[in-house]
C-alpha positions as CSV (number, residue, x, y, z in Angstrom):
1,X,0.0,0.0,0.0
2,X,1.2,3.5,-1.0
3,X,0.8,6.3,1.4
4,X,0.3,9.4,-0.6
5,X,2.5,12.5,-0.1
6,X,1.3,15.5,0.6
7,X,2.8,19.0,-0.1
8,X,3.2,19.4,3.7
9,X,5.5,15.9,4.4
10,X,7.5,16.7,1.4
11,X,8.2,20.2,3.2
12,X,9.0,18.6,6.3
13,X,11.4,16.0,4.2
14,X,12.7,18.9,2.8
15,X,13.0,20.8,5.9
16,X,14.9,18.0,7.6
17,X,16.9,17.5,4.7
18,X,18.0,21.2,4.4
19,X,18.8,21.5,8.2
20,X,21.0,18.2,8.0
21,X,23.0,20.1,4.9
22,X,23.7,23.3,7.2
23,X,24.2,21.6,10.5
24,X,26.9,19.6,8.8
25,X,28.0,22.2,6.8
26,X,28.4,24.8,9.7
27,X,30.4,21.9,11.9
28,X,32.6,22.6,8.4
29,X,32.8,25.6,9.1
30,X,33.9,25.8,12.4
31,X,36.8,22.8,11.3
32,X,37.7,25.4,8.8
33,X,38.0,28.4,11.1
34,X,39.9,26.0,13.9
35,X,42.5,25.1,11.5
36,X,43.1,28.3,10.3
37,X,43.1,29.6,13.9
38,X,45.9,27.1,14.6
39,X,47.5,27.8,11.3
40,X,47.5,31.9,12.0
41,X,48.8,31.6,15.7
42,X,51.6,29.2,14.1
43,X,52.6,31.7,11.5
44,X,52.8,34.6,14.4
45,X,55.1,32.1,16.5
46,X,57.4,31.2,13.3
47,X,57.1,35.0,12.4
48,X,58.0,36.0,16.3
49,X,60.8,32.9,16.3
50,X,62.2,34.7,13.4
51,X,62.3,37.8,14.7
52,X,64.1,36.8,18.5
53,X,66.7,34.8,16.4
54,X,67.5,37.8,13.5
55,X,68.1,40.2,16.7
56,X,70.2,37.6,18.5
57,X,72.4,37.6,15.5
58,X,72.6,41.5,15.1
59,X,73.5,41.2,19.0
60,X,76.2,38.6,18.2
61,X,77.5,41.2,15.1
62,X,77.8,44.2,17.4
63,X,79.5,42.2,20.5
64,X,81.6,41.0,18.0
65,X,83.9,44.0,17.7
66,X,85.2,43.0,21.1
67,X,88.2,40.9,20.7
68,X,88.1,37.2,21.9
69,X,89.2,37.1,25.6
70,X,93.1,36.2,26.5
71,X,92.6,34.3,30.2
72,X,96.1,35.2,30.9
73,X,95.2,38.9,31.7
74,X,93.0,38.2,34.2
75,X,93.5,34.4,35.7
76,X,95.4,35.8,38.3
77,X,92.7,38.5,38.9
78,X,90.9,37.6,42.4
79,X,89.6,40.8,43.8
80,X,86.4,42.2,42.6
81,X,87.9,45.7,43.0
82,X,90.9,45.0,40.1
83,X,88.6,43.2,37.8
84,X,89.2,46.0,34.7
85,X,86.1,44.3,32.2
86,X,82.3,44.2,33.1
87,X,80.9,43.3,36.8
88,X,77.8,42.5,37.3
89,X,76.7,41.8,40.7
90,X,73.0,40.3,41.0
91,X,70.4,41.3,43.6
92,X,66.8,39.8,43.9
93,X,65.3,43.3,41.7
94,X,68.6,44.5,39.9
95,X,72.2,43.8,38.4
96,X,74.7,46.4,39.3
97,X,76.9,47.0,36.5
98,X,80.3,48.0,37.3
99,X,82.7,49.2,34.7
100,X,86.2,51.0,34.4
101,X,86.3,53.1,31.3
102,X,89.6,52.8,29.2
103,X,92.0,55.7,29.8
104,X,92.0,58.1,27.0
105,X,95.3,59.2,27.0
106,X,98.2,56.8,25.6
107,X,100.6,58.6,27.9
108,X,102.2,56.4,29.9
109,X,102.9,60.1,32.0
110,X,101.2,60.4,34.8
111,X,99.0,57.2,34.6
112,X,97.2,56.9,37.9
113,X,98.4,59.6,39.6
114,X,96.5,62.7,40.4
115,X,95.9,64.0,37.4
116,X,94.6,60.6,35.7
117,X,93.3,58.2,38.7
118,X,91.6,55.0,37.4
119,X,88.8,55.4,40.2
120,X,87.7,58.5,37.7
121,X,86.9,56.0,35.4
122,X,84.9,53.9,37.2
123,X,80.6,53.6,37.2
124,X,78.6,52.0,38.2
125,X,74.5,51.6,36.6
126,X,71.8,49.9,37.8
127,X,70.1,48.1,35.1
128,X,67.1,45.3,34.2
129,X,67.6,41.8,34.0
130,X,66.3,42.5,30.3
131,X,68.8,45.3,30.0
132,X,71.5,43.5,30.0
133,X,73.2,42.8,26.7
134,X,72.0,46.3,25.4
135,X,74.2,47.8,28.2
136,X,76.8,45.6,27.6
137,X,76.3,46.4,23.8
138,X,76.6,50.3,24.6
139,X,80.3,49.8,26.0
140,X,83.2,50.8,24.7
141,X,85.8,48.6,23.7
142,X,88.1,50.0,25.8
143,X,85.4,49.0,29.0
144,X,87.0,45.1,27.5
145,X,90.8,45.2,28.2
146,X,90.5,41.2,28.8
147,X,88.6,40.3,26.1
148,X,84.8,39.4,25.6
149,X,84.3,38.4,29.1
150,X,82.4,39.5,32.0
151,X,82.6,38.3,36.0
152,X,79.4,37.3,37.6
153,X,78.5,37.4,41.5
154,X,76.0,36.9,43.7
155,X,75.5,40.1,45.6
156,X,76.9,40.1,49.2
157,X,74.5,42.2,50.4
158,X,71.2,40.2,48.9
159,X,68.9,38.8,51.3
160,X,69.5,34.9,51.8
161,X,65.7,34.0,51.2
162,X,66.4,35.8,47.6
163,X,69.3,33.2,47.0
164,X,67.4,30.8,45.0
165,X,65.7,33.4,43.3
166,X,68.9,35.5,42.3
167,X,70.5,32.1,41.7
168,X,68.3,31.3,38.8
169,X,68.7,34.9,37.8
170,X,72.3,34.2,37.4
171,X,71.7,31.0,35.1
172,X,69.6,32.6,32.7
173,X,72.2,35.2,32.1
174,X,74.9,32.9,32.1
175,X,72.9,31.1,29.4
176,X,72.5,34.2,27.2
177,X,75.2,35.2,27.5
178,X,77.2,32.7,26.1
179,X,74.6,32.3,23.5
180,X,75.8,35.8,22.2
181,X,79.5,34.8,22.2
182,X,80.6,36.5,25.9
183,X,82.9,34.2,28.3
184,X,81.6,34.2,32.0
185,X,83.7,34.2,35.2
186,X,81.6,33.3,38.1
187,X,83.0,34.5,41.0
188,X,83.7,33.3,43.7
189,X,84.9,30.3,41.3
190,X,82.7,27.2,41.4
């Protein structure tokens, strides 16, 4: 036995038909704009990637004007005080930077007596953990009369609950610092 169709049950065939199409169709959609979500935040991180490794080399080029350090000038350094290159001291919020401009005058006349005293040239700036290789960038190379390298301590003065804290502080400038080309001296020597 047939059963006749009306007008109205093809509609509703129709109309279940048609929303089946867009449901699935939609759920498409959505695939569509999840992948090319995914696909978009991976082209920013390649794009980003890109970006941090093109400034590490231009960081790499400019330290690069420093000459490669001799460890015979300064093995038998042991005092903070007659370290000549970069300092940096680490607290839990800052690194003191601690530097001893090179002497502009060629003269060996005079040389660091009272009318040329090496204390003159010496600073010392306060700077960012993330300020670092810009301010060691910015130095002359007459701040380098070892050579690319640079002494590392814990501050004496830091809090001892900060220790861990500024310890890992230290590692992650030891790390980046290498990565750019720049020998470390941790001192005191471990």
């Amino acid at each position: 036995m047939l059963i006749p169709v009306t007008s109205s049950s093809r509609l509703r065939a129709f109309a279940v038909v048609f929303l089946t199409i867009t449901t699935l169709l939609s759920g498409c959609r959505k695939e569509e704009q999840a992948v090319s979500k995914v696909a978009s935040t991976a082209e920013a991180a390649e794009h980003k990637a890109q970006a941090a490794s093109a400034q590490k080399d231009q960081q790499r080029a400019q330290l690069a004007r420093i000459a490669l350090p001799t460890k015979s000038r300064y093995v038998d350094v042991h005092e903070p005080g007659q370290w000549a290159n970069p300092f940096l001291s680490f607290d839990a919020q800052m690194i003191n930077l601690r530097i001893i401009q090179g002497d502009a005058n060629p003269s060996q006349l005079g040389k660091g007596g009272l009318l040329r005293p090496s204390a003159a040239r010496r600073q010392e700036v306060q700077i960012r953990q993330q300020d670092l290789v810009e301010a060691l960038i910015a130095l002359p190379e007459s701040a380098w009369p070892y050579g690319r390298v640079v002494a590392i301590e814990e501050s004496p003065l830091a809090d001892k609950k900060q220790r861990p804290a500024i310890r890992r502080q230290i590692e992650a400038a030891i790390q980046q610092l290498n990565d750019l080309g720049v020998v470390v001296d941790e001192w005191p020597a471990r």
